[in-house]
N, C-alpha and C positions, 0 to 999 in steps of 0.2 A: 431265419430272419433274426441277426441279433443288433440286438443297439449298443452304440460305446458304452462305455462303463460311466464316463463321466456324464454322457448326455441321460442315461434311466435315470440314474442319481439324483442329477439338478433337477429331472422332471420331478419324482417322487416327492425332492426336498419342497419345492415349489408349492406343490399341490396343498400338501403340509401347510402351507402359509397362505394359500391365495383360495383354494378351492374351497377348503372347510373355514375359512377366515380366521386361522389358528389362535387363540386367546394373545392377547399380548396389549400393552399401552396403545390410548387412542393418539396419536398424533393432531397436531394442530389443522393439519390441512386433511385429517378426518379418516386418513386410510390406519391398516392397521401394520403396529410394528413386531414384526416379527421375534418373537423368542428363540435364542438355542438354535437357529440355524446352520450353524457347522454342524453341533450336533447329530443335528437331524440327515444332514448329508451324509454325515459319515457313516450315522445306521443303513443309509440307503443304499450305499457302494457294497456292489455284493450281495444286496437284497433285493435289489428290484430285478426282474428278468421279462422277457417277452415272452408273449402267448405263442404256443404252438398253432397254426392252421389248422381245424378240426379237432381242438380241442373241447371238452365240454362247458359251455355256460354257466347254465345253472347244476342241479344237485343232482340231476339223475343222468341217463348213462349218453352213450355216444352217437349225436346228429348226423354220424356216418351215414346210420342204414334207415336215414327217414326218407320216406320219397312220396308221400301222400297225406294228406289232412286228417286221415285216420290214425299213419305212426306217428304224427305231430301229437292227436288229443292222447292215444296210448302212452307218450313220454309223461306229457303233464300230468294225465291220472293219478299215476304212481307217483313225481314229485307233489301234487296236492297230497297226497295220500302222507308221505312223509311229512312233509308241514304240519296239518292234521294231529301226528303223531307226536312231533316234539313241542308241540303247542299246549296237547295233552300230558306228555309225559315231567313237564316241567313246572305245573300246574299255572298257565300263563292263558291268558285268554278274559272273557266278562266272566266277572265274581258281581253276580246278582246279589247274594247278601251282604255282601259287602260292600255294592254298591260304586264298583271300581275294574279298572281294564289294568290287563299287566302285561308284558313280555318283558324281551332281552336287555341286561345291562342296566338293569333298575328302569324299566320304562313304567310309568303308572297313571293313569289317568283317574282323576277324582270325577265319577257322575253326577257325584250330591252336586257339584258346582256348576251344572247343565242349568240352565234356566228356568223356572217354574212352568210347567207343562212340554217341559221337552219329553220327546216322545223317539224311543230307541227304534220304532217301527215306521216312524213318519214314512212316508214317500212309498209304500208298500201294499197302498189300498187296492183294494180289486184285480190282485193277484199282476200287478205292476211294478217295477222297478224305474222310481222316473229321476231322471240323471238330468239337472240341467246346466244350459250352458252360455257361456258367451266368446261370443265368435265375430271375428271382423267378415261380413258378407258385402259391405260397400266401404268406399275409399280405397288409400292407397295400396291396402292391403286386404284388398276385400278376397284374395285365391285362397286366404288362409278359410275363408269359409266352409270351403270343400273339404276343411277336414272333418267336420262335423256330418258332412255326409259317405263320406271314406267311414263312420265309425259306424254309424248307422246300416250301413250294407253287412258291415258284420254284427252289429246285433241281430239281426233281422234273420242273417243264418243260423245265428246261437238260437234264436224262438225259433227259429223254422226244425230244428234239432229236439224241441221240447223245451227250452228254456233254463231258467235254474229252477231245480228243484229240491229242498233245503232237508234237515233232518228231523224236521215238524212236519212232513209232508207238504207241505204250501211248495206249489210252483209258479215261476214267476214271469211276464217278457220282459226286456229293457228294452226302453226308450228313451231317446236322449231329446231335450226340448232345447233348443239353438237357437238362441235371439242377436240379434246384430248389433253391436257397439261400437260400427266403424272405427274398431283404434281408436276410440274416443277413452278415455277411464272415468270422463266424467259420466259416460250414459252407462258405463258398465254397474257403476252405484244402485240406480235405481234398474236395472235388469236383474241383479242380486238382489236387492230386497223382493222384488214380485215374485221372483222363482223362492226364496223363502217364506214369505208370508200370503201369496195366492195361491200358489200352485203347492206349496208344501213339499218342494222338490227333498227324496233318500238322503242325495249328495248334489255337488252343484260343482263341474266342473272347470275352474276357469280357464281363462285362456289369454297370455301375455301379461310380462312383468309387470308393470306399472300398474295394469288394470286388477289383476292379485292383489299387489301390495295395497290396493285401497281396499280391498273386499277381507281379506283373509283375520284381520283380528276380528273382524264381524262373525266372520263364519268360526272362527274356533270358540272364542264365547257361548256361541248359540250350537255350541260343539255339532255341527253338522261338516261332514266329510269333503273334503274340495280334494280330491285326488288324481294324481299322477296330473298333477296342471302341465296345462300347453306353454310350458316354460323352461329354462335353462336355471333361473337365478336363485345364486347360494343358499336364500332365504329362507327357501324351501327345506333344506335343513336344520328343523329346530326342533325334534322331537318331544324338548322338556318345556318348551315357551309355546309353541304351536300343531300340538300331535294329532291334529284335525287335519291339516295342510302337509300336502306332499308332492312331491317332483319324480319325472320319472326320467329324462334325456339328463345324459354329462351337464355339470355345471358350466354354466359359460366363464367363469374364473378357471377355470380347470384347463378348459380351450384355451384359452387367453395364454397362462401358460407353457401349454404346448406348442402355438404359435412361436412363442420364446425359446424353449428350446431347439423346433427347428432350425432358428437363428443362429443358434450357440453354436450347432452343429453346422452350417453351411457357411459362415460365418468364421471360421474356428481360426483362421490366420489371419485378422482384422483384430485389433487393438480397441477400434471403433465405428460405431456405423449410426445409419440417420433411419430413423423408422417413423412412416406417418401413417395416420388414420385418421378417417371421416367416421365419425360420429354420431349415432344418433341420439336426439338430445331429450333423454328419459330417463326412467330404474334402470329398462333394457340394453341400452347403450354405457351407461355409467359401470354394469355388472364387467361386462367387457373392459372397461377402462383401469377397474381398481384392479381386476386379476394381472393386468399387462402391467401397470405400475410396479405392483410388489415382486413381478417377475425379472422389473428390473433393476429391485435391490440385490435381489439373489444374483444377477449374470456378471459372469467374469468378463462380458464386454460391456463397454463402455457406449450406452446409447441415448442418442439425442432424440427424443421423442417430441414430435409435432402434430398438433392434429387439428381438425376442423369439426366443428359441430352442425347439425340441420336440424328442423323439426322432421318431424316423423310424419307433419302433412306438406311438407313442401313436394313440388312438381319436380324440381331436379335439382341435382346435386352439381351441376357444372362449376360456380363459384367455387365450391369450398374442392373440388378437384384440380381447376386451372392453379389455385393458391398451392394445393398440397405439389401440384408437379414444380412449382416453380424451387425445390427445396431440395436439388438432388441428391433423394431419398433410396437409399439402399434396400427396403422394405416397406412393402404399405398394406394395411389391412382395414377392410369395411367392417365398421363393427356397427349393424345394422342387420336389416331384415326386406324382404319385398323386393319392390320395386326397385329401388335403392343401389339393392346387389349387383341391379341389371345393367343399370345406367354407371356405376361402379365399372363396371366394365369396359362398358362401348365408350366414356370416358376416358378413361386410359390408356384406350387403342388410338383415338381421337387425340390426344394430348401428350403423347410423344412415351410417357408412362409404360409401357408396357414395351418397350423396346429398350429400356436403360433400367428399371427398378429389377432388379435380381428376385426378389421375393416377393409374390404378392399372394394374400388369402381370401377366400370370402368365409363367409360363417357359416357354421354347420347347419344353420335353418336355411342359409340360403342352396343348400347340395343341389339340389333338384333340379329337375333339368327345366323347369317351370320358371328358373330366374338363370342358369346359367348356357342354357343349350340353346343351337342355331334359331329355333323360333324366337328364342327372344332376345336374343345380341343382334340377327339380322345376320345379314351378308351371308359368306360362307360359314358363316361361326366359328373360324379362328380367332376372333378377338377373347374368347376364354381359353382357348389355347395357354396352357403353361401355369396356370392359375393352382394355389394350393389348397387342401382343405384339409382343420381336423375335424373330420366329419361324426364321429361319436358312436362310431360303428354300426348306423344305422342305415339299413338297405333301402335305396333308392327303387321305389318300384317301376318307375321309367327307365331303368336302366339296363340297357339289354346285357350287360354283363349276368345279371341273374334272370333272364328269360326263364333257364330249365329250374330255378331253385323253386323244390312244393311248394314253399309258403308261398311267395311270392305270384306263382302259379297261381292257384287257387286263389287268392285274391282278387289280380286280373280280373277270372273269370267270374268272381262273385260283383263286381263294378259293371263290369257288362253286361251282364242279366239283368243287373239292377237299371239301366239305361246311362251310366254312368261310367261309359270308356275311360281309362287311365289317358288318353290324350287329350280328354277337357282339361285336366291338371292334374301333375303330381302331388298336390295336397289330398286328392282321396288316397293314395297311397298312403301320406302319411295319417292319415285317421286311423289306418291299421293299427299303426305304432301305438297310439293313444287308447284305442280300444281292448285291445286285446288284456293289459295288464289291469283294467277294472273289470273283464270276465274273470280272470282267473282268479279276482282277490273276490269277488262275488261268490266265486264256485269254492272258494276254501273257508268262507266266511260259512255256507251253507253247510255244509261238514262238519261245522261246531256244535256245542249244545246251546239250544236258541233259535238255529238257524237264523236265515238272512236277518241280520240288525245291523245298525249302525255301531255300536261295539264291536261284534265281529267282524264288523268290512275293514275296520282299524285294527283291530288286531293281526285280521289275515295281510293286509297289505303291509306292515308293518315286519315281520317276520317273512316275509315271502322270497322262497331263493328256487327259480326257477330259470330253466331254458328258453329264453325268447328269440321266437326265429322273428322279429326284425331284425335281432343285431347280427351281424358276424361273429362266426364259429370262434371260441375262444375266449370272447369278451362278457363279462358275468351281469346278473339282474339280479339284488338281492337287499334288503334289507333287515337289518336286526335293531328292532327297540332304540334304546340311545347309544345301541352301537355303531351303528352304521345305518345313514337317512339317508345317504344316494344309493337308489337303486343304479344307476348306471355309470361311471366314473372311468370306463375305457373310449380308447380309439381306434381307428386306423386314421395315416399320412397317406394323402394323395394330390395327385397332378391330374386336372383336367385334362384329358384327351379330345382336341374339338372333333377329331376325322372320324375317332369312334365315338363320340356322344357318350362318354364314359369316362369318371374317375377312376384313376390305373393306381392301384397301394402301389407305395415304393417299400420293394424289398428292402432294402436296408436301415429301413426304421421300423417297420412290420406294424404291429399291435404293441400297444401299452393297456395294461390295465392294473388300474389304481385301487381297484372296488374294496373298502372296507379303511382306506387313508387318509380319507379326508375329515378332516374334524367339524363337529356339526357349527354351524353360523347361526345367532342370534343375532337377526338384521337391523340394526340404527338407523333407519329412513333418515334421520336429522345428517349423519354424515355418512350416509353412501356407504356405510363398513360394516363388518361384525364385530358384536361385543365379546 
């Protein structure tokens, strides 16, 4: 599977400028301008390559010969084990007398500057792990609920396992407390405060951009851990401004991107073309907008960008799609979430769109077959027929293309014991995604001297370079200190398949993976960019 030389390049160059919001002049209308971009092209020609299939992920050895939950935790041991190691051997981890957290690439955290009565064990009473959350369970995006209980099925195996049990002897269960913020971010405010101030929640998970961006300088202040957020957006890259707050799926600037380069590439004898997008009108939406922007400073084609915006609680998007069809659009992309995606679709089967637009995408949170498969297009379910996605190489657990893969496997069956079939929705599959990387920063946090604390959960997560069997073989999970804060920054390119209820990777774009390229973002809420 190899990519043109010109199309890795301009991804790579891109990513450089849009994903990690690369330093450079704030411009008037708020995005950011890009520095030395030839430059950076030119490094990239020749440097960037594609992932081999069954290559390794993370640091330890080869996902060939895993076929059970037991060779899955046997891999992780030993890369815990290494982590562990160079965590120690580099003298980086809590310096209690010093009163300070350290790793990779000058990362340092000052604790004197925790708040009077901060407490590095908070949340850890009575041999408990309490992780809280917010989670849309009503409105229009109330499916995202069920990722909170997708996490919970697998905490529940971790305790049913014996739990964590740390190098002070203390063993622990997680529990995750999930309260509903309909998509609101005004109710997610005070759902954050109660899980900090009543319940004394370890860490507190969020969940979606907007509602982050209002919580997250709270939580880093009050230095409590908001980890691997149920989010895409850049922001979450700030290791020296916000090393409390972390992301763990591809940035959505990075998708954005990619988006673009698909274009460049399918595109490649066009001079010019018309590209629209519906909008949703938020952080979440905006993230998508600025990455596609700067994507089309960088493109040797010439593109007319139109697009429609919606709130995020409207009933349907028909308006702003009869507008966008009437613009013949050579490419169109939903940059949105939910419901949205769905009606996105039967849209543009309904409005002549999907019979003339050449390129169309949905978002990598939309993959699932919970927003693009025949239950919820209706009919035969060719109306997602042909549909792209860069999906962030994260495995669709409704997807019977991985029926036989263990992880994937075992999870299934850990949903259905639990009463909780993967066909009430694919959002408990992805709880998997979300769960798994705060067990394993918990079980390396535990390993340390201290054991489980809120230092070490930031340290371990922070340093963490392992093999995640959500993503595909190839594509890396890893972070280093302020060298690198996206844990995940690859893909695969695919085409909806409606006949197989299946996204089909296209060979000849294969895997990109970026992991360790992108420059960290310090988020400007005032103009939607990085400083």
């Amino acid at each position: 599977m190899k990519f043109g030389r010109r199309f890795g390049a301009l991804l790579f160059a891109a990513s450089l400028v849009a994903s990690g919001c690369a330093n450079g002049d704030s411009g008037a209308d708020g995005t950011v301008l890009a520095q030395g971009q030839q430059q950076a092209a030119a490094t990239a020609i020749g440097a960037t390559t594609t992932v081999a299939e069954g290559s390794v992920g993370g640091s330890g050895g080869s996902t060939g010969s895993i076929e059970s939950i037991e060779d899955w935790e046997a891999l992780w041991a030993a890369e815990r084990a290494d982590i562990v190691k160079t965590i120690t051997d580099n003298g980086w981890g809590w310096d209690r007398a010093a009163n300070k957290v350290t790793g990779p690439g000058g990362f340092e955290v000052d604790l004197s500057s925790c708040p009077d009565g901060w407490d590095p064990y908070q949340g850890l009473e009575n041999g408990v792990i309490k992780i809280g959350q917010n989670l849309a369970s009503s409105g229009p995006l109330a499916d995202y609920g069920n990722i909170g209980v997708g996490q919970r099925a697998y905490y529940d195996y971790v305790n049913a396992q014996g739990g964590i049990t740390d190098s002070e002897g203390k063993t622990y269960q997680i529990i995750n407390d999930v309260r509903d913020d309909s998509y609101d971010p005004a109710k997610t405010v005070p759902i954050v405060d109660e899980l900090l101030d009543s319940e004394g929640s370890f860490a507190i998970q969020t969940g979606g951009s907007p509602h982050t961006l209002k919580v997250y300088d709270k939580l880093n202040s009050r230095c409590v851990p908001d980890p691997f957020i149920l989010s895409g957006h850049p922001a979450w890259g700030d290791p020296a401004n916000h090393p409390w707050a972390w992301g763990s799926i591809m940035a959505y600037t990075t998708e954005a991107i990619l988006w673009g380069g698909v274009m460049e590439k399918k595109f490649a004898d066009r001079d010019e073309i018309t590209v629209g997008a519906a909008i949703m009108q938020n952080d979440f939406g905006k993230a998508y907008e600025l990455g596609f922007t700067e994507f089309i400073k960088t493109s040797k084609l010439k593109i007319k960008f139109v697009f429609e915006r919606f709130d995020p609680t409207a009933a349907t998007i028909t308006n702003q799609m009869t507008t966008l069809a009437s613009n013949d659009l050579d490419a169109f992309i939903i940059m949105s979430a939910g419901v949205s995606c769905t009606q996105a679709i039967t849209e543009a089967a309904n409005n002549g769109m999907k019979g003339t637009v050449e390129l169309m995408f949905q978002p990598s949170v939309c993959k699932a077959k919970s927003w693009v498969g025949k239950d919820a297009v209706g009919g035969d379910g060719s109306a997602s027929d042909g549909w792209w996605i860069v999906g962030g190489g994260v495995k669709d657990h409704t997807d019977p293309g991985y029926a036989d893969d263990p992880w994937i496997s075992f999870g299934l069956e850990l949903l259905a014991d639990a009463g909780h079939p993967i066909s009430d929705s694919a959002s408990l599959g992805t709880g998997f995604t979300y769960a798994w990387p705060v067990v394993e920063a918990l079980r390396i946090a535990a390993e340390l001297p201290g054991g489980v604390s809120r230092p070490n959960f930031l340290i371990a997560a922070r340093t963490m370079d392992m093999t995640n069997p959500n993503l595909l073989d190839g594509l890396s999970y890893k972070m280093s200190g302020n060298d690198d804060a996206y844990p995940t920054e690859g893909s695969e390119f695919a085409v909806y398949d409606s006949a197989a209820q299946s996204w089909v990777i296209q060979e000849d774009l294969g895997l990109i993976e970026l992991g360790g390229k992108s420059s960290n973002c310090a988020w400007d809420s005032a103009s939607s960019s990085c400083r």
